[in-house]
C-alpha positions as CSV (number, residue, x, y, z in Angstrom):
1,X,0.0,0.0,0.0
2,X,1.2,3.2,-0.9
3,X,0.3,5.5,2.7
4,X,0.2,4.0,6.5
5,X,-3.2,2.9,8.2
6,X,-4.2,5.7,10.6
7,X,-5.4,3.4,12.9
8,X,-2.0,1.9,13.7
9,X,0.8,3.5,15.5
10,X,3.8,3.4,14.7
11,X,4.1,3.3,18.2
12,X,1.6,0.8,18.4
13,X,3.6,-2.0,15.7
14,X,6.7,-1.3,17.6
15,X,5.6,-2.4,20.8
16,X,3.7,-5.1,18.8
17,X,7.4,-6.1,17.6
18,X,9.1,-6.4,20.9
19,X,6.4,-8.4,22.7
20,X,5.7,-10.9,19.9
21,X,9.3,-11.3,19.0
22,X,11.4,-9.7,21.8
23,X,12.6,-7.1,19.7
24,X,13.7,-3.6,20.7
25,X,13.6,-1.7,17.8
26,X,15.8,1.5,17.1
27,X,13.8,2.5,14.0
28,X,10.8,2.0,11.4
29,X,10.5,3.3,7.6
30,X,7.1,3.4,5.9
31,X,8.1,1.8,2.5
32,X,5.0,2.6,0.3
33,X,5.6,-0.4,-2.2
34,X,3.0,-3.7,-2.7
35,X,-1.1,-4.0,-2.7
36,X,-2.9,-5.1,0.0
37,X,-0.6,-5.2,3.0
38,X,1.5,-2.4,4.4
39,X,5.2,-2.8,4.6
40,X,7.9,-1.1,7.2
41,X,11.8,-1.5,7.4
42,X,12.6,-2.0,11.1
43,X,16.4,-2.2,12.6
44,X,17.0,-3.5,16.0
45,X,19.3,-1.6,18.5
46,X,22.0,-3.8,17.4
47,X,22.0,-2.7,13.9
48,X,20.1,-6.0,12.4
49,X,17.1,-5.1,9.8
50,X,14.5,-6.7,9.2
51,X,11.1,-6.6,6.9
52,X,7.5,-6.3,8.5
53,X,4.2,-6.5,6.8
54,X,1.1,-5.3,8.5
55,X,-2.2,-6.6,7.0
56,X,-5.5,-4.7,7.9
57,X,-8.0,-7.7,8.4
58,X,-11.0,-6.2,6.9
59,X,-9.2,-6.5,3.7
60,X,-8.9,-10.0,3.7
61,X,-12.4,-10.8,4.7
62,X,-14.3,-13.0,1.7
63,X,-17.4,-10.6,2.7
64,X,-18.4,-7.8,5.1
65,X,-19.7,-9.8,7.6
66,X,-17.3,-12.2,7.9
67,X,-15.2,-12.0,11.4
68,X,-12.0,-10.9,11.6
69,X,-11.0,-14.1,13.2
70,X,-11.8,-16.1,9.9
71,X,-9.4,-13.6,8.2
72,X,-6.4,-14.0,10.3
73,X,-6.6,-17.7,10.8
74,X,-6.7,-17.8,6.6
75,X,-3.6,-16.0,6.8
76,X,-1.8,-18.1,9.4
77,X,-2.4,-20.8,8.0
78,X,-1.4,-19.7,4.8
79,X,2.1,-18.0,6.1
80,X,2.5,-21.3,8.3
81,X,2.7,-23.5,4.9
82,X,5.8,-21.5,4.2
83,X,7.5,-22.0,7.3
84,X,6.8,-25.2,6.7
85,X,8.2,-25.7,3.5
86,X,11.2,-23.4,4.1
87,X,12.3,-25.9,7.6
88,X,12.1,-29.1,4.5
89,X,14.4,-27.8,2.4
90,X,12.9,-25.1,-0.2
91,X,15.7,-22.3,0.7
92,X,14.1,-20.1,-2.0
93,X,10.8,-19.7,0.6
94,X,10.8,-16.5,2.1
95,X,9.1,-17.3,5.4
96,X,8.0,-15.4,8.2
97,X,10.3,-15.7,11.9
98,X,8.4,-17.3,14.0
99,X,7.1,-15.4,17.4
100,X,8.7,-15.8,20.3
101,X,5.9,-16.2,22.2
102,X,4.2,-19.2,20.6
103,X,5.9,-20.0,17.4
104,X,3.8,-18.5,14.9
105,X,4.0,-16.7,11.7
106,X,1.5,-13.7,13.1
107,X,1.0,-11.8,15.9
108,X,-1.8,-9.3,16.4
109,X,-1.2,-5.9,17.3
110,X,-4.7,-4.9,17.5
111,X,-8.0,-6.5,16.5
112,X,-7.9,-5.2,13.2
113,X,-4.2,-5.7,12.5
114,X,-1.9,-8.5,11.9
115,X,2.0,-8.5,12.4
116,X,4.5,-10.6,10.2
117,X,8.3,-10.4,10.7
118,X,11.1,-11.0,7.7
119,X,14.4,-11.4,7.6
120,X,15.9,-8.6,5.6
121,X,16.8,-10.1,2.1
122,X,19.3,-8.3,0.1
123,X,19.1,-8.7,-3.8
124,X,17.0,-7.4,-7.0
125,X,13.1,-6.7,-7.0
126,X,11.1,-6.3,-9.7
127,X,7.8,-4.8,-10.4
128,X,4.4,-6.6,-11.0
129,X,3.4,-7.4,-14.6
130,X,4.8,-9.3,-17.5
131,X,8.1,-11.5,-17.0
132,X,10.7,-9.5,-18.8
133,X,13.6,-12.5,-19.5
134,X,12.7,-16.4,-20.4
135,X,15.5,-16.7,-17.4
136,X,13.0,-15.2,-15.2
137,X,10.4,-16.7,-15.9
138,X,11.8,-20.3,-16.2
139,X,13.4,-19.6,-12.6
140,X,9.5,-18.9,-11.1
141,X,8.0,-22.1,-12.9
142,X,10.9,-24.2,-11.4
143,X,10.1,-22.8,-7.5
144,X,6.4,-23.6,-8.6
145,X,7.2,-26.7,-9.6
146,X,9.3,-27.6,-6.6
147,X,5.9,-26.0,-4.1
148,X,3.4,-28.0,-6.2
149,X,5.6,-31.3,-5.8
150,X,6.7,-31.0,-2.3
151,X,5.2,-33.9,0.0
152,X,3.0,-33.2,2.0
153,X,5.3,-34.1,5.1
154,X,6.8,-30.6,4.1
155,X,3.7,-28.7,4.4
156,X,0.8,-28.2,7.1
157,X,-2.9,-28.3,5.7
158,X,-3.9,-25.3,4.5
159,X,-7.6,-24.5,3.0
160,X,-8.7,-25.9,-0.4
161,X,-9.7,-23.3,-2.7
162,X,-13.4,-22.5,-2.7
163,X,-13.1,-20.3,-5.4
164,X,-15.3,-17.7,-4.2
165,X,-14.4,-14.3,-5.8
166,X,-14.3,-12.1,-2.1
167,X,-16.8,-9.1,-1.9
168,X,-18.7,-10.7,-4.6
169,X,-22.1,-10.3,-3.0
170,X,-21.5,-6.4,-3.2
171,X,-20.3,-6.3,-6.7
172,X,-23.9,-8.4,-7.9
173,X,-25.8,-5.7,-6.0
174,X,-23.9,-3.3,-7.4
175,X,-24.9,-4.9,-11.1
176,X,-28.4,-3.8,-10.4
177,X,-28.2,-0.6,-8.4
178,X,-28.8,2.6,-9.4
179,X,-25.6,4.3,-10.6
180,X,-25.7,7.3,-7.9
181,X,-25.0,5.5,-4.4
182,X,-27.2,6.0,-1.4
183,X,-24.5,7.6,0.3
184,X,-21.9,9.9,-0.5
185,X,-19.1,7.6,1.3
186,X,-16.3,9.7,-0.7
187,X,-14.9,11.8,-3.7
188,X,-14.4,8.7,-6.3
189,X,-18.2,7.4,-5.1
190,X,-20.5,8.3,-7.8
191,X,-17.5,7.8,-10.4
192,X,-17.2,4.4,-9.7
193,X,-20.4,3.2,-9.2
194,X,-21.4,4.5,-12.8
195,X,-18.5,2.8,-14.1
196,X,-19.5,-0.5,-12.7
197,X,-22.9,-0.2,-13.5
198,X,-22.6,0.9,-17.3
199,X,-20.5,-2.3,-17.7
200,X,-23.2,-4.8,-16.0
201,X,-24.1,-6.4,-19.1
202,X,-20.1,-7.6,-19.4
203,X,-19.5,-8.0,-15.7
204,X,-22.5,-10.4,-15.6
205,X,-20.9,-13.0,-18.9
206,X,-17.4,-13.0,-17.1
207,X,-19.4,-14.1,-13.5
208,X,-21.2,-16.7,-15.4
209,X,-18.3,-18.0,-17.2
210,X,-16.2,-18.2,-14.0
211,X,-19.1,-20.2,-12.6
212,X,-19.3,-22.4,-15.5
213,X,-14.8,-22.8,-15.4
214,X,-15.2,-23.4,-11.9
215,X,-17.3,-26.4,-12.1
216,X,-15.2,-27.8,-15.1
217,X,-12.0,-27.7,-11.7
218,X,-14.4,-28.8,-9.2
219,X,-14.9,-32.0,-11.3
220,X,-11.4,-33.1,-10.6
221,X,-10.3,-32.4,-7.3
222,X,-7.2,-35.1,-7.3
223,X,-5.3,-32.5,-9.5
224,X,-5.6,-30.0,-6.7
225,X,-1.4,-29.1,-4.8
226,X,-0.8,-26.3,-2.7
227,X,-0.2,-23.2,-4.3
228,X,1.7,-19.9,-3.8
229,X,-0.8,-18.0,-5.6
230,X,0.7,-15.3,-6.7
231,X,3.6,-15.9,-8.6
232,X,4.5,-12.7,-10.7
233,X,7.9,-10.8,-11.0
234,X,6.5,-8.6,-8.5
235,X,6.5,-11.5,-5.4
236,X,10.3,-13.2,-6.8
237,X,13.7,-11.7,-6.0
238,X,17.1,-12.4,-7.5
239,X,20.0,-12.7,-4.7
240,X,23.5,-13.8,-4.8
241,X,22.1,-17.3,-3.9
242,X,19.3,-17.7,-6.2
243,X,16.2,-16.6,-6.7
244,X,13.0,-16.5,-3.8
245,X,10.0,-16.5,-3.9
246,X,8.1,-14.2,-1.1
247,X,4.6,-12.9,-0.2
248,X,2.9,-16.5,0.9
249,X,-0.3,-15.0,2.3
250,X,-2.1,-16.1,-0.5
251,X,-1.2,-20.0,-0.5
252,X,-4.0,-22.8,-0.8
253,X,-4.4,-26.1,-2.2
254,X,-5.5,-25.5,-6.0
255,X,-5.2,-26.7,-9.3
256,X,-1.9,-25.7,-10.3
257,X,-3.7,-23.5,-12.8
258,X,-4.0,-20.8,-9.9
259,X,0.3,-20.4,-10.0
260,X,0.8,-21.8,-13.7
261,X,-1.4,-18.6,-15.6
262,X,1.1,-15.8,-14.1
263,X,4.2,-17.8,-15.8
264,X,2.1,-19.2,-19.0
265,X,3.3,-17.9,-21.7
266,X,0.6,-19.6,-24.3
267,X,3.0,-20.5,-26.6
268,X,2.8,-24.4,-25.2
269,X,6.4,-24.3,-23.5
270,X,5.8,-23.7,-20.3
271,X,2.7,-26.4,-20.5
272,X,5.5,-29.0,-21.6
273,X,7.8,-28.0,-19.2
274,X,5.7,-28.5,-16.5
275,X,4.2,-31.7,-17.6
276,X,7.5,-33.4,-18.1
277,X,8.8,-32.0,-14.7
278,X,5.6,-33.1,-13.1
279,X,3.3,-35.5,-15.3
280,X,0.8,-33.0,-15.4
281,X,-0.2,-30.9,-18.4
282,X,-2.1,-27.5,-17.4
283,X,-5.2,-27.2,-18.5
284,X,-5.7,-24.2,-20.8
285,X,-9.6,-23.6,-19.6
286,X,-8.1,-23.4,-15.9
287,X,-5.6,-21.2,-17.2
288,X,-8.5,-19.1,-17.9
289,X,-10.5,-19.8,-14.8
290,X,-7.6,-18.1,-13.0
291,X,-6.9,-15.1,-15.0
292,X,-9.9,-14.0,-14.8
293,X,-10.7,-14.5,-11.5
294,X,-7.4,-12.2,-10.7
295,X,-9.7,-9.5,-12.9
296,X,-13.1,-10.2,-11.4
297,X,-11.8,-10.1,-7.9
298,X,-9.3,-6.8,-8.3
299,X,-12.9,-5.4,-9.5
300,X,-15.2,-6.8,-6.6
301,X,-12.6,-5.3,-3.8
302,X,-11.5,-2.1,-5.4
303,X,-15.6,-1.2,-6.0
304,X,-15.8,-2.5,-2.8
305,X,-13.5,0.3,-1.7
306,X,-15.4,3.1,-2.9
307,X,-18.6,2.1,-1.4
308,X,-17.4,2.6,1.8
309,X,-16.1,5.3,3.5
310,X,-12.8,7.4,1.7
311,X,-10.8,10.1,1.4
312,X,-9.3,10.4,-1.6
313,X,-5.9,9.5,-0.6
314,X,-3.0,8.0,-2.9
315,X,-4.4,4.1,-2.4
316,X,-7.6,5.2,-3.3
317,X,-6.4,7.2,-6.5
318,X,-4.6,3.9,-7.5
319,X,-7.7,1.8,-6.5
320,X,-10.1,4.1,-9.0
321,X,-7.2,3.3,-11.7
322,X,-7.6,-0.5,-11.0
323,X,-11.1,-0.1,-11.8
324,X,-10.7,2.2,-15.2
325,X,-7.6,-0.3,-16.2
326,X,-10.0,-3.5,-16.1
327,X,-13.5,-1.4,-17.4
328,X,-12.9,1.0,-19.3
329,X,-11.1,-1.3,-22.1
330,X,-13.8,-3.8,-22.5
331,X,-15.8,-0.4,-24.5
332,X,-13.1,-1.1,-27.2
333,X,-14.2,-5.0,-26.5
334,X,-10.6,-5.4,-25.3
335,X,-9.5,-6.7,-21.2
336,X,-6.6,-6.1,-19.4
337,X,-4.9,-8.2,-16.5
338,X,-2.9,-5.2,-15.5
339,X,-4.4,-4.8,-12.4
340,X,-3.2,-5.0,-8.3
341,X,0.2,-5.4,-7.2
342,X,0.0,-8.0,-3.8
């Protein structure tokens, strides 16, 4: 996220940071980079730094009346599996340290928030979108690979994909609503309900093809291996030991359609590749079942946004871009996939 909560102290995480993890921290940087959690630099006293990500709970909720308890167990567990497969062997893993207190990957700091600690990692980043180098690219389908085929002594259960787009209760009723919202819950309100609403028609076909792709996975649940996720350039790193993979928040046993569409490159190569290193050939109407639930649920949140209380501030100006970056093309009868960065 690009600006702090204002709920949450800075004050407030450190103290969250030496209770949870003993820490007594000298200093904390803001670093406005990612979607969907906030990120700090902390360094101890002693000169050690280290990576924090904050995630606001409400967020991760599949719908607004969902607890916030169902939220942060979801990403325990998720962040859990990587700890998991980092202590059997997968050094790329970027895990989180577990807590001092109880040996977990989170710790709250207040209801709303949830705390995760990182070992500083020194090495390239890259930004979220297309794969710039075959090198790169091969190098995330081969940590794929070695997640989708780890055994499961190496990994903790973790859910099964439902594959229920989040918030998308609010984004049906927005389908039939009237374009001016009830309330005026902040600047880009009416702007973005009347963008949703004038494309209904082609919101409405993609919902009912998802449904219709989901069933087609549904039908064979023994392909199903855990899964990162999220795979892009944005979530790998390049270090003088290799390449990780970070950002685990996400992970859930899947098809492996839900990694395999952010490497795919639909030539067929990456297909073979992965079928030969695993005996399983992708499936290119999963492919699609993924790809465009990354679009529909980047829609259902970020409207989601706007029908709630804002201000205007730089996340929501890149929020209201999410939305005109999927929408606005389909007038030309065009998509895009640009969307979030996680």
């Amino acid at each position: 996220m690009l600006t702090p909560p204002e709920e949450l102290t800075e004050e407030t995480l450190g103290a969250t940071l030496g209770r949870a993890w003993r820490m007594i921290v000298d200093s904390l940087e803001y670093l406005p980079v990612g979607w969907g959690s906030h990120h700090w630099s902390a360094v101890e006293a002693t000169g050690r730094r280290w990576f924090v990500t904050v995630d606001d709970l409400t967020l991760r909720r599949h719908s607004d009346h969902e607890p916030l308890r169902a939220a942060y167990r979801r990403l325990e567990t998720a962040l859990g599996a990587a700890g998991d497969l980092r202590e059997h062997g997968l050094g790329f893993v970027v895990a989180p340290v577990p807590t001092a207190a109880d040996g977990g990957p989170l710790a709250r700091a207040t209801d709303r928030y949830a705390v995760a600690l990182y070992p500083h990692v020194d090495g390239d980043s890259f930004e979220f979108g297309p794969f710039t180098s075959p090198e790169h690219r091969r190098a995330t389908l081969d940590m794929v690979t070695a997640v989708h085929t780890a055994p499961a002594s190496a990994r903790r259960p973790v859910p099964v994909d439902n594959f229920a787009i989040p918030l998308r209760a609010g984004l049906v009723a927005a389908l039939t609503a009237d374009a001016t919202p009830a309330q005026e819950t902040g600047p880009y309100a009416r702007d973005a309900a009347r963008l949703v609403t004038a494309h209904a028609p082609a919101l409405r076909q993609r919902l009912d093809r998802y449904d219709a792709l989901t069933r087609l996975a549904l039908a064979e649940p023994g392909r199903m291996v855990l899964t990162h996720g999220e795979p892009h350039p944005g979530n790998t790193m390049r270090t003088a030991d290799g390449w990780r993979l970070i950002d685990w928040e996400s992970a859930l046993v899947a098809p492996p359609e839900r990694d395999l569409w952010h490497v795919e490159t639909g030539d067929g190569t990456i297909a073979a590749a992965y079928a030969q290193a695993t005996g399983v050939r992708p499936v290119p109407q999963l492919i699609e079942l993924y790809r465009l639930r990354w679009e529909l649920a980047d829609i259902a949140v970020e409207s989601d946004r706007f029908r709630h209380p804002h201000t205007g501030s730089a996340d929501d100006a890149a929020g209201w871009q999410i939305l005109r970056d999927y929408l606005e093309p389909w007038d030309a009868g065009s998509s895009s996939h640009a969307g979030r960065q996680p």
